[in-house]
N, C-alpha and C positions, 0 to 999 in steps of 0.2 A: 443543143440539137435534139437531144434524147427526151429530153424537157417536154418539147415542143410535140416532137411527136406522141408522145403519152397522150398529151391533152388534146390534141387534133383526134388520137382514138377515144377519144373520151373514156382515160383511162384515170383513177386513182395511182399514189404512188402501191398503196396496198394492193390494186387491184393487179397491178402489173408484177409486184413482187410474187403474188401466186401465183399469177402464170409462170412465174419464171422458178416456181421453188426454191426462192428466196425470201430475204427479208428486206420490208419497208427503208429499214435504216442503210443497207445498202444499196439498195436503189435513188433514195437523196443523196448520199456521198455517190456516186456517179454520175448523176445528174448536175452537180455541181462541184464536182472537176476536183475533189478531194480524195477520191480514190480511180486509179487507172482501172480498168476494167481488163481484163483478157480476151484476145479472139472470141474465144468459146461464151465467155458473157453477154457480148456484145451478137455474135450470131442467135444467140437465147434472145434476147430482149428484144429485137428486130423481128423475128418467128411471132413473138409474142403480139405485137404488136398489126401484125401482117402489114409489117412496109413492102412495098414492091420490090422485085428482085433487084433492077439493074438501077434504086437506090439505096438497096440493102448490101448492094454487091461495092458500089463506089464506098458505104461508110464501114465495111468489113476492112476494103483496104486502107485507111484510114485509122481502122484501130491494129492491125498487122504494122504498120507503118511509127504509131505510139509504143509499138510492146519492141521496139528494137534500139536499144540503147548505145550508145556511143559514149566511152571515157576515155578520153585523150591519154596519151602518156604522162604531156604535161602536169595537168592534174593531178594522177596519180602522184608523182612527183610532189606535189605542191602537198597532197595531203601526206604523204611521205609513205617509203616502200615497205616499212614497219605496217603502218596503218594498215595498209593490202594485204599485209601477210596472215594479220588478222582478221579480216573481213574474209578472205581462204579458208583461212581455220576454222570460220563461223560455217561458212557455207558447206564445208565438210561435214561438220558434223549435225548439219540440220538434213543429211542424207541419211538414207542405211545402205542402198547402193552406191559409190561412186562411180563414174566411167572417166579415163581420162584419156586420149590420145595423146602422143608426144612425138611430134618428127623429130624436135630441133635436141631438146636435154629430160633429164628426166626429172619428174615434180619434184619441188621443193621438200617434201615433206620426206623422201628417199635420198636428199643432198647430206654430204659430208661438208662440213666447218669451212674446209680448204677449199672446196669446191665452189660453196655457194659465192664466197668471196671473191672469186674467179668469174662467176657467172655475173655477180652483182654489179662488180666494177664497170662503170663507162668509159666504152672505149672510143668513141665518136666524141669531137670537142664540143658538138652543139647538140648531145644530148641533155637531157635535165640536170640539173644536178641533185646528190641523194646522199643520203647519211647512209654508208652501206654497212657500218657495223651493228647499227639499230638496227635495218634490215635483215643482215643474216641474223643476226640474236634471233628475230620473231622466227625467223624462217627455221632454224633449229629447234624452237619450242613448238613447231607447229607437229614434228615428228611426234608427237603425243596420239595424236588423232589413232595413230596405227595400232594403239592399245587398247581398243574397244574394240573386240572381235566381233561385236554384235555388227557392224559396220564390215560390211564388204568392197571390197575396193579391186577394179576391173583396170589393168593400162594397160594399154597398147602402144611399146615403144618404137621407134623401126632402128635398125643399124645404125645409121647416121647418128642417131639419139645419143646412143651407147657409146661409138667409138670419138666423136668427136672430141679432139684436142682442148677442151678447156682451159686446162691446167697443169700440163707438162705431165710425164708419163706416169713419175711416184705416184701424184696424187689422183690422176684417173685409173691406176692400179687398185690403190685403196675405194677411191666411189665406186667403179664396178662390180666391185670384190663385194664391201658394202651391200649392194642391189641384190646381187647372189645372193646371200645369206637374210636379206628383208621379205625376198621371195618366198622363202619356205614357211612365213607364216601364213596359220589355217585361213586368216580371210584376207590374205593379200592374192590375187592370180596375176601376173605378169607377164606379158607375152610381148616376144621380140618378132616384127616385122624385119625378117634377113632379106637381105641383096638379092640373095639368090631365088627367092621366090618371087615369079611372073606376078606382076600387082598391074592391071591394067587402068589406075589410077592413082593420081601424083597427089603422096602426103602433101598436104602445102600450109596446113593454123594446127595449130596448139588447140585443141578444144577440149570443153567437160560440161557431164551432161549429172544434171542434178536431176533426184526424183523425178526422172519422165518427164518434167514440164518445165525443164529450164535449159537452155544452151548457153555457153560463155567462150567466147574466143577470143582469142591472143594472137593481138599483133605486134608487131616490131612499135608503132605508134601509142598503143592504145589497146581496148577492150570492146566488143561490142556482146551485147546478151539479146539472145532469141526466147520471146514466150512463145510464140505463134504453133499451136500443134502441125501446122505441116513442117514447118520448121524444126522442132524437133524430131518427128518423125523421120525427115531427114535424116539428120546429123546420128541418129539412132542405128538407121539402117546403115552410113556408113562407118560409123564405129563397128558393127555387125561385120561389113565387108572386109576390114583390115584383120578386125581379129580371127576370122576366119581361116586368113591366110598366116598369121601369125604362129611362132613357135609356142608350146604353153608348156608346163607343168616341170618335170625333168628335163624336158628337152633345151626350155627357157635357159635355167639354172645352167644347165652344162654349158651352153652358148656365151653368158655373163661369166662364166668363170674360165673360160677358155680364153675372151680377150681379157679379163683379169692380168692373165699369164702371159699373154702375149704384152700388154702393157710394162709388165714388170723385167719381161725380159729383158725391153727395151731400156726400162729404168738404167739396169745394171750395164748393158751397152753403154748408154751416154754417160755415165758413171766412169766407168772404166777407161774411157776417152777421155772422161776430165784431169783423170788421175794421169 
């Protein structure tokens, strides 16, 4: 289609790659479907060209439509949950910002041994099925990433994240407690979305936003990733909205270590009951 119209403008591939402040060589791999283009390319190359609006506007949504990726769980699965943990790993550290929202548990790369084990486990009979020892191993090697302070790293947990029962009370004592103490590194910032703060919008995906131009969410199924600049601007603005309302700095820390303590209380309760 891009092809097409070039040459209806009676355009070289060079000629249109100036226009567009690019190069020749990616203008042929676009034109033949070897490299995906982004919104932002593809809105270039159409200007360049001067297609008309309400045909430039139908193949804008067309490349918005291309830049939105869907991976099954299955999949994942198939390619194994090890595999993901390191394609995480990779993707972190091709950032120096990270952002990451978390309604449901807190990222992998903040999990304790016991815990991830706990998360990893399928508990539905017709989920995939997964080598979860291979997965947690990856998923504990990926706590490396937090040793490069050059890299800043932005989450916004809410309550629910925090307190949710995983893993019976010892061992959410210990992961909480954990968090507390991962928090007070200089380029971790952690912030607890509490109960008790008015949020006039419902956490509902797992999301994380790579260098400004990439969004990736997490579903129960599957993965889907946003190129599309409105799209991230979105998802930008509302990471902005929660952490806004979110606890930060000491306040976080006191918050993770208070149900720390409330977990462990517990501990020793069910404990004492056993006995």
């Amino acid at each position: 289609m891009l092809r097409e119209l070039r040459r209806g403008a009676g355009l070289t591939g060079e000629d249109l790659a100036a226009r567009c402040a690019t190069s020749q060589s990616k203008i042929s791999r676009i034109e033949t479907g070897k490299l995906l283009p982004s919104v932002t390319e593809v809105d270039r190359i159409l200007k360049a060209l001067n297609v008309p609006p309400d045909k430039a506007s139908k193949l804008l949504e067309l490349a918005r439509a291309a830049n939105v990726d869907y991976t099954s769980g299955r999949v994942i699965a198939r390619m194994g949950l090890d595999h993901q943990q390191r394609e995480v790993k990779a993707q972190i550290e091709s950032a120096t910002v990270f952002r990451h929202f978390l309604p449901a548990m807190p990222p992998g790369f903040l999990q304790l041994r016991q815990y991830a084990e706990a998360v990893m486990t399928p508990v539905v009979p017709s989920a995939p099925r997964r080598d979860v020892n291979k997965a947690v191993r990856a998923r504990i090697e990926m706590r490396s990433v937090l040793d490069d302070e050059s890299r800043r790293f932005v989450l916004v947990m809410t309550e629910q994240a925090v307190r949710w029962n995983y893993a019976g009370a010892e061992i959410m004592a210990q992961q909480v407690a954990h968090m507390a103490r991962e928090s007070r590194r200089p380029n971790v910032d952690l912030a607890v979305l509490s109960n008790a703060t008015e949020t006039p919008k419902a956490p509902v995906s797992i999301f994380k936003i790579l260098y400004e131009r990439l969004v990736l969410v997490e579903m129960f199924n599957g993965n889907v990733s946003f190129r599309d600049p409105r799209d991230v601007t979105y998802y930008l603005e509302l990471f902005e909205f929660f952490y806004d309302r979110a606890l930060k700095g000491d306040d976080a820390i006191d918050f993770l270590e208070k149900v720390a303590e409330e977990f462990r209380d517990r501990s020793h309760v069910l404990g004492d009951q056993a006995r």
